[in-house]
DRENFIRO-957872 format. One line per 3 residues: number of its first residue (from 1); their letters; for each residue x, y, z of N, C-alpha, C, O. Coordinates in nm, 4 decimals. Layout:
# DRENFIRO-957872
NUM) a) X/Y/Z/X/Y/Z/X/Y/Z/X/Y/Z; ...
# end
This chain:
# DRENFIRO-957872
1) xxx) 27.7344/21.9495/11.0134/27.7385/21.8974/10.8795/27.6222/21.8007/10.8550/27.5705/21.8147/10.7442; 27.5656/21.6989/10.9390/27.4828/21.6208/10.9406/27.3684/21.6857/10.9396/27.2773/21.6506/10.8646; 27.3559/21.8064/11.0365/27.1960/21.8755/11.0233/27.2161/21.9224/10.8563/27.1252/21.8893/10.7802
4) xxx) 27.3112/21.9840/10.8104/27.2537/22.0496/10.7210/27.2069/21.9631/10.5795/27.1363/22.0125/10.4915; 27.2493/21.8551/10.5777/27.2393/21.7604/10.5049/27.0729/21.6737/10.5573/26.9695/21.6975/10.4949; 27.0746/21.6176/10.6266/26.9697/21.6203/10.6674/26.7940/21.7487/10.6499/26.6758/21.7149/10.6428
7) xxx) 26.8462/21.8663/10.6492/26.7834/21.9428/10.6078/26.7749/21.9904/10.4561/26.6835/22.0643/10.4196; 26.8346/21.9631/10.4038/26.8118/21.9352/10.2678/26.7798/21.8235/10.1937/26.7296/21.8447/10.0833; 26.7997/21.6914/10.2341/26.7506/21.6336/10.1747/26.5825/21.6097/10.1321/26.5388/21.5580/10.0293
10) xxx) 26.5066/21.6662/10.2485/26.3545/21.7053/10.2572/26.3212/21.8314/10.1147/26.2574/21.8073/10.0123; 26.3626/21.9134/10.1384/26.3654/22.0135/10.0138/26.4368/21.9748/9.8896/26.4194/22.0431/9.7886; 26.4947/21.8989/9.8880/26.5258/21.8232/9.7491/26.4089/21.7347/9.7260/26.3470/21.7166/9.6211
13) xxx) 26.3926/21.6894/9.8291/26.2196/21.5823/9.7381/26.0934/21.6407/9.7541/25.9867/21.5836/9.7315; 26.1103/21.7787/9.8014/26.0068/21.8722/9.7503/25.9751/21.8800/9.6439/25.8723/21.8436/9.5868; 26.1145/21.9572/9.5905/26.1421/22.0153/9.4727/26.1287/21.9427/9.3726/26.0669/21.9884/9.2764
16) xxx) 26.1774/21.8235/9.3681/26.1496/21.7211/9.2720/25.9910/21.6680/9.2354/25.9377/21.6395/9.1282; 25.9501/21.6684/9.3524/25.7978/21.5962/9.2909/25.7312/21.6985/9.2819/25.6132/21.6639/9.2872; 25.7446/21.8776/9.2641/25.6702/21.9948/9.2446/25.7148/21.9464/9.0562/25.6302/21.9199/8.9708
19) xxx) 25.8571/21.9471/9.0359/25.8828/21.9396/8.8943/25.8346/21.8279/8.8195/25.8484/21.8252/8.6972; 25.7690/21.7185/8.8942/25.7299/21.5696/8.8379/25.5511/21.6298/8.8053/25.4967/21.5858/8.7040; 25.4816/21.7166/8.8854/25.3513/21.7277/8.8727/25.3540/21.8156/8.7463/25.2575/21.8048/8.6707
22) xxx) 25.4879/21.9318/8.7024/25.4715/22.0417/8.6230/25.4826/21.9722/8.4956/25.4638/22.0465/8.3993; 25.5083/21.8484/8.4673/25.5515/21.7975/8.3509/25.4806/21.8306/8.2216/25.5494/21.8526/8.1219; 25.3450/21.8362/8.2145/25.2127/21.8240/8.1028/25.1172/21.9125/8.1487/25.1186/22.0057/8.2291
25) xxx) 25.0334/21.8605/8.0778/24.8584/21.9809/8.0597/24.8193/21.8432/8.1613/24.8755/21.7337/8.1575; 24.6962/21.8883/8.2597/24.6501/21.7713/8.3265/24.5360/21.6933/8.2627/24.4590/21.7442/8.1813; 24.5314/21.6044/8.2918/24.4109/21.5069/8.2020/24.2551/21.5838/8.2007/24.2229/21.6632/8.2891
28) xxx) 24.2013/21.5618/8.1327/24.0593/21.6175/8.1157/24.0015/21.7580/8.1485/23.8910/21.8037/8.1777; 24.1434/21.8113/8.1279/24.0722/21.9713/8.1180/24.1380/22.0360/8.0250/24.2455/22.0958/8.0301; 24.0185/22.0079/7.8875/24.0382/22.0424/7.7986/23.9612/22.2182/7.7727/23.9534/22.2937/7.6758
31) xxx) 23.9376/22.2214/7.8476/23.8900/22.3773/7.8989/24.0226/22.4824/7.8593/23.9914/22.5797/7.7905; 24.1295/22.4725/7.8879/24.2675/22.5307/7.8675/24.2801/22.5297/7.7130/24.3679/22.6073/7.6753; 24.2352/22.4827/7.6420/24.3002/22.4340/7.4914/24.1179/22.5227/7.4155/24.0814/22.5383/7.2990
34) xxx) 24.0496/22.5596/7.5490/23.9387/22.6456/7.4420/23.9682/22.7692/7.3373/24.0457/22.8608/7.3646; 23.8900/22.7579/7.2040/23.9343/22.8775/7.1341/23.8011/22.9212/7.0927/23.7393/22.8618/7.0043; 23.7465/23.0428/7.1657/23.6334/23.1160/7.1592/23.6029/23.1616/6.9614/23.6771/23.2286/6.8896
37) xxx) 23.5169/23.1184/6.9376/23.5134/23.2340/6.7754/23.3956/23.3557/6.8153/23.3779/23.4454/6.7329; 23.3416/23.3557/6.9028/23.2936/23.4996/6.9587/23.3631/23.5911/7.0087/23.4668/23.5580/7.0662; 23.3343/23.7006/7.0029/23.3670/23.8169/7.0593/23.3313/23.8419/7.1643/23.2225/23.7859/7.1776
40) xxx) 23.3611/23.9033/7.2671/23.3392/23.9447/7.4116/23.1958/24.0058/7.4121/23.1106/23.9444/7.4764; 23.1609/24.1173/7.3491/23.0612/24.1856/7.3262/22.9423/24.0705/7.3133/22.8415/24.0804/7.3833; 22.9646/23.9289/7.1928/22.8701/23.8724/7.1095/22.8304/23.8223/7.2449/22.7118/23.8378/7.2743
43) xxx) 22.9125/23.7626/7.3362/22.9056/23.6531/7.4545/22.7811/23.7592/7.5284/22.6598/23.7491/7.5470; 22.8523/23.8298/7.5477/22.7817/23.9410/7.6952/22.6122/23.9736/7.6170/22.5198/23.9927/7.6960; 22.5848/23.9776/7.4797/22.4748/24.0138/7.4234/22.3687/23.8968/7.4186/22.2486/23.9118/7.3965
46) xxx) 22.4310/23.7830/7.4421/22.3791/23.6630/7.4517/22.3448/23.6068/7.5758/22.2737/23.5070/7.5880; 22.4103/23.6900/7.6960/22.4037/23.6618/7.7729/22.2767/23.7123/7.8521/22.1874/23.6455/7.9042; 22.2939/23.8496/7.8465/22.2399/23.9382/7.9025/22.0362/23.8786/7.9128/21.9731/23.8765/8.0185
49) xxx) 21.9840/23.8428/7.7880/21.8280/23.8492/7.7639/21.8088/23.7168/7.8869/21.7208/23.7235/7.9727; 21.9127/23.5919/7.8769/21.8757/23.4620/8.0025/21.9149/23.5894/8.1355/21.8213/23.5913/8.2153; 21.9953/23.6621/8.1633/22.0241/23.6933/8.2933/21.8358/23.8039/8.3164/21.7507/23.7851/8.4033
52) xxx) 21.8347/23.8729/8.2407/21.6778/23.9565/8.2718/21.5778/23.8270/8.2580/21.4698/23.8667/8.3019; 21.5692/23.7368/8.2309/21.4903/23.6152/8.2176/21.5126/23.5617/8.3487/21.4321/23.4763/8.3859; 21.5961/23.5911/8.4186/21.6650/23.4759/8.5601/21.7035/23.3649/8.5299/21.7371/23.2944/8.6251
55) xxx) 21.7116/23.3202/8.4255/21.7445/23.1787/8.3872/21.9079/23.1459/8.4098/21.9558/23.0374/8.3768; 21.9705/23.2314/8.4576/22.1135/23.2015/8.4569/22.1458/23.1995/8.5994/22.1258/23.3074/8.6552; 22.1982/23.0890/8.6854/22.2038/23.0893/8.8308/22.2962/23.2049/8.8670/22.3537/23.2779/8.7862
58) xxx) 22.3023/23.2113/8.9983/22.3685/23.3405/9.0573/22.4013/23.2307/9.1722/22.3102/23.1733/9.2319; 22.5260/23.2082/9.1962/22.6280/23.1449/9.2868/22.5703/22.9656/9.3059/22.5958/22.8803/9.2209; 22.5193/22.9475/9.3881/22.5013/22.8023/9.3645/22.3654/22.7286/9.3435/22.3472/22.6101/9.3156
61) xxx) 22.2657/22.8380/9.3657/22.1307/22.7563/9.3244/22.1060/22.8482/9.2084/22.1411/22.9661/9.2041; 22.0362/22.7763/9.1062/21.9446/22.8406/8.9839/21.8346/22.9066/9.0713/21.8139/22.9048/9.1926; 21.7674/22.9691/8.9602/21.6358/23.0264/8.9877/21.4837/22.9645/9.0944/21.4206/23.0006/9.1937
64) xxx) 21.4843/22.8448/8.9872/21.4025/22.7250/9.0057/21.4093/22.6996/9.1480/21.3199/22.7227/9.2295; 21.5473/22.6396/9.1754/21.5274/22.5860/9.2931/21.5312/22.6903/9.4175/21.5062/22.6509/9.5314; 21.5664/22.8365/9.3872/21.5187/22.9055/9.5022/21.4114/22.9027/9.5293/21.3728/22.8759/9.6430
67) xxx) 21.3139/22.9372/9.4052/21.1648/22.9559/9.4152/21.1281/22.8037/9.4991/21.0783/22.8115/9.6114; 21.1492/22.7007/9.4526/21.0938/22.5487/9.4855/21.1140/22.5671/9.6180/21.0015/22.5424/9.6615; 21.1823/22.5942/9.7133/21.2748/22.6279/9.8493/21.1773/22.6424/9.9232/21.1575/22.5733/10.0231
70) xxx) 21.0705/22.7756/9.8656/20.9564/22.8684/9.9232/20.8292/22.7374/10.0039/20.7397/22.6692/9.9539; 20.8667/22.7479/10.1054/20.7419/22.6897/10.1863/20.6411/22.7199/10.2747/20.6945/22.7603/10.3779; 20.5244/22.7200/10.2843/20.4814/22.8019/10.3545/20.4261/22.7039/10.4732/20.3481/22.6098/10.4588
73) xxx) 20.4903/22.7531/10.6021/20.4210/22.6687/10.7155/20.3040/22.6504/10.8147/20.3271/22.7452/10.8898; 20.2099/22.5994/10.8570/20.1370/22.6433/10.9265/20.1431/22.6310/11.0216/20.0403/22.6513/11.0862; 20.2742/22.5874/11.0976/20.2991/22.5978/11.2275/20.3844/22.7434/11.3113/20.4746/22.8135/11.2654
76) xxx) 20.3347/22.7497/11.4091/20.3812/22.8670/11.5223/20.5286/22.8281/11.5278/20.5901/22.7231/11.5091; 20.5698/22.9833/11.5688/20.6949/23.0034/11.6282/20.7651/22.9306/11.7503/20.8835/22.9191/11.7820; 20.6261/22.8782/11.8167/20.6439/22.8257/11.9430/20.7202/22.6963/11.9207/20.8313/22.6608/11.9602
79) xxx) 20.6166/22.6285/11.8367/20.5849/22.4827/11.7788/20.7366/22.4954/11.7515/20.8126/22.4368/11.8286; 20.7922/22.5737/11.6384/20.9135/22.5226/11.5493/20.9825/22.4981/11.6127/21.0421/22.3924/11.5919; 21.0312/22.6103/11.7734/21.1515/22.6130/11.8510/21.1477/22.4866/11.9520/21.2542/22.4321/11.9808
82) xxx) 21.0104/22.4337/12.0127/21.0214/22.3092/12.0996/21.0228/22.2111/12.0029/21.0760/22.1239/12.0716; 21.0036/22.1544/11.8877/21.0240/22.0928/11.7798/21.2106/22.0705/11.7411/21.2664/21.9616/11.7548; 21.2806/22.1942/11.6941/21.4024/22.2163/11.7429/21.4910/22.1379/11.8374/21.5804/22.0600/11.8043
85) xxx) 21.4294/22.1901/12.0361/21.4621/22.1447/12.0783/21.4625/22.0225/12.1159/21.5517/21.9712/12.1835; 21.3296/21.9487/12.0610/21.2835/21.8395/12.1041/21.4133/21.7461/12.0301/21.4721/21.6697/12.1066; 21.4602/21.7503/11.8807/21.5359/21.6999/11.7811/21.6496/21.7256/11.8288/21.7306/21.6338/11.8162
88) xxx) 21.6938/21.8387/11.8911/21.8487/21.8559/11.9506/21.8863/21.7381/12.0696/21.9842/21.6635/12.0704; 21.7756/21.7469/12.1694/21.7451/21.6658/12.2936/21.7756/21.4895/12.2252/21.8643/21.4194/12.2739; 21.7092/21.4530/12.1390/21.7269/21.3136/12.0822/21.8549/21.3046/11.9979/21.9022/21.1932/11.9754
91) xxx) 21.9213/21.4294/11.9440/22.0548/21.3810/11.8992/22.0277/21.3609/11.7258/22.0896/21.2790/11.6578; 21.9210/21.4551/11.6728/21.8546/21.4205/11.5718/21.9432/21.5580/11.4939/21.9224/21.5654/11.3728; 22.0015/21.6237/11.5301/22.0794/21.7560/11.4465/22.1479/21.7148/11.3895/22.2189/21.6281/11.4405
94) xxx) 22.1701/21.7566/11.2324/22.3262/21.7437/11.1833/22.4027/21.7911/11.2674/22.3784/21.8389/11.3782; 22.5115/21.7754/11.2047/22.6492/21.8090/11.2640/22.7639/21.7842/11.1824/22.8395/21.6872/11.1879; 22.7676/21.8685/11.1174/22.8968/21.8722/10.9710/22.8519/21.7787/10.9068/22.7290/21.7850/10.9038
97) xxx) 22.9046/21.6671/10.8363/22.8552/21.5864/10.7561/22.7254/21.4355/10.7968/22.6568/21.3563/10.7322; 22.7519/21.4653/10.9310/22.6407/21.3505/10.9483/22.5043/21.4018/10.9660/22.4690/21.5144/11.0010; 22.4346/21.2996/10.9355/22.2530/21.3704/10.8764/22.1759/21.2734/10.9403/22.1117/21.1903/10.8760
100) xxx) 22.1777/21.2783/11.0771/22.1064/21.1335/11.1301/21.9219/21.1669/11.0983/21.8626/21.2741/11.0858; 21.8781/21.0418/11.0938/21.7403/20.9850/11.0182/21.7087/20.9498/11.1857/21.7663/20.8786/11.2681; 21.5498/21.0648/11.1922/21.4497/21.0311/11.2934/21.3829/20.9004/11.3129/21.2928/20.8946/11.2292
103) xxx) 21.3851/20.8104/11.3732/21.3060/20.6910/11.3819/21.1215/20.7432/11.3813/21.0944/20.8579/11.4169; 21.0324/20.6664/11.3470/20.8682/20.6811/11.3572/20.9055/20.7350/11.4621/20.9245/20.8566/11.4589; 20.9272/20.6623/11.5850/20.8850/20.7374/11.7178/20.9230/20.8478/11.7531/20.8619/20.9287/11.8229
106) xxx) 21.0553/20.8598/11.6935/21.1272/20.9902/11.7395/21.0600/21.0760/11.6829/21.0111/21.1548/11.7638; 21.0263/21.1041/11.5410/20.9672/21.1764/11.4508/20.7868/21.2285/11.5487/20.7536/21.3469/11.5554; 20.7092/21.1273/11.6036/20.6387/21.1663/11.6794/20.6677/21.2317/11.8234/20.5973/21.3117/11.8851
109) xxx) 20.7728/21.1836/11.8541/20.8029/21.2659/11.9863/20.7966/21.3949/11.9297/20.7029/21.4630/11.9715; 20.8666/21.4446/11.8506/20.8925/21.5980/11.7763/20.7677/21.6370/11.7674/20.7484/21.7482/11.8165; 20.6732/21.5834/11.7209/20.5588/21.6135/11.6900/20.4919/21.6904/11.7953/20.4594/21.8091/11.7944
112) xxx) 20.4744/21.5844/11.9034/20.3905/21.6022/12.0542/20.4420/21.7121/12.0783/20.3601/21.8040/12.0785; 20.5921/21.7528/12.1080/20.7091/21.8309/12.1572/20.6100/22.0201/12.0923/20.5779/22.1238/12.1504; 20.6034/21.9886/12.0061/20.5237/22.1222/11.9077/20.3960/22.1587/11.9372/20.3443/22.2701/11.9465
115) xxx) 20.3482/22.0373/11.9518/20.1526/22.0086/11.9999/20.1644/22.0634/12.1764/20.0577/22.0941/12.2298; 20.2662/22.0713/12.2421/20.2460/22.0675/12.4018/20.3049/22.1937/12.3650/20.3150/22.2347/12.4807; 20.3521/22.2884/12.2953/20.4337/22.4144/12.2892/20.3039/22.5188/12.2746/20.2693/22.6222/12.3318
118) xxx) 20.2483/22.4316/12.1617/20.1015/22.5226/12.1229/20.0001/22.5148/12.2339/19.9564/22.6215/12.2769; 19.9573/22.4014/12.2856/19.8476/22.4265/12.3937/19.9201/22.4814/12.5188/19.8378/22.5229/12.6004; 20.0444/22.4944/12.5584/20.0866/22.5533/12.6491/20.0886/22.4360/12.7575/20.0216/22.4155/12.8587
121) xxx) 20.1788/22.3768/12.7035/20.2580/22.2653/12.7753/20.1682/22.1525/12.8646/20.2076/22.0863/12.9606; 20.0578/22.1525/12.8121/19.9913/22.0228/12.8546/20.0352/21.9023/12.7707/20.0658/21.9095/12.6517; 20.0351/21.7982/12.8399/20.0504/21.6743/12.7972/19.9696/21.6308/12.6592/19.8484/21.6110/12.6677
124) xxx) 20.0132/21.6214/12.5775/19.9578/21.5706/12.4523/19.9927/21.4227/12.4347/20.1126/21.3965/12.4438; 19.8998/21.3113/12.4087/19.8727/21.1631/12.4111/19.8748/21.1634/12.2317/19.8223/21.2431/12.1540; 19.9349/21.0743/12.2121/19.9665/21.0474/12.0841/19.8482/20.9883/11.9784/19.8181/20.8710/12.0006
127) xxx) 19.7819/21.0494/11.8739/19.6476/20.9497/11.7851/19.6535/20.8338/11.8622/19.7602/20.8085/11.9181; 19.5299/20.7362/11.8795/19.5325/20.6062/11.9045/19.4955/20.5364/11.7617/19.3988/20.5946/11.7124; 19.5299/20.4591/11.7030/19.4853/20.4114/11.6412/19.3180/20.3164/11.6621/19.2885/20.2266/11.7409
130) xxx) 19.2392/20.3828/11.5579/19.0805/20.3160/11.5557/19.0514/20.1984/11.4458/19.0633/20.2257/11.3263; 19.0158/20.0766/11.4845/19.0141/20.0162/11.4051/18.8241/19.9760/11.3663/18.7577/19.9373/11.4624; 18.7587/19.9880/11.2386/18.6413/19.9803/11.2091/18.6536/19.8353/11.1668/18.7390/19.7813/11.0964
133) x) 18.5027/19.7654/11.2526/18.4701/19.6213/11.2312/18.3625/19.6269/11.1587/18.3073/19.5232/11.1220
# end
């Protein structure tokens, strides 16, 4: 008698706060209360000249910013992957939401890491700085 009471009382305050959320329209989506004065056809005819234009995004980037995306690199295959590893090695990878920021030095280690990939793993010495008197 106690379990079953016990087991219902959980599904009674389910049920209740499912019927407390159903009460109204929810705040600020007045999207539900839209009343189109176009026609399906007028929409799709209007639509159609931005979609042959590309001007209308296709899932989450617009046009623009695919094109903007386009980079062209002048570094080797070699370079990118010890570069890669060099940033994995320091702990410099995302990783779901965290986006850790290369320090100067680290950012040059990566560098060298690419420069010793390309000459074929000789030691690369970092610019010295020259100062003119």
């Amino acid at each position: 008698m106690k379990a079953s009471k016990s087991l219902l009382l959980p599904i009674a305050f389910a049920l209740t706060a499912g019927a407390a959320f159903a009460e109204g329209p929810l705040e600020g989506n007045e999207v539900f209360n839209f009343q189109s004065t176009l026609s399906r056809a007028d929409v799709q005819a209007q639509v159609a000249p931005a979609y042959k234009a590309d001007q209308i995004a296709r899932g989450e980037a617009n046009p623009a910013q695919a094109q903007a995306t386009v980079v062209a690199s002048q570094l080797t295959r070699a370079q990118v992957l010890a570069e890669a590893a060099e940033a994995r090695r320091l702990g410099l990878i995302a990783s779901g939401e965290i986006l850790p920021v290369a320090t100067p030095q680290q950012a040059e280690q990566i560098r060298l890491a690419g420069l010793r990939a390309v000459q074929g793993h000789a030691v690369v010495q970092a610019p010295s700085a020259v100062q003119a008197h």
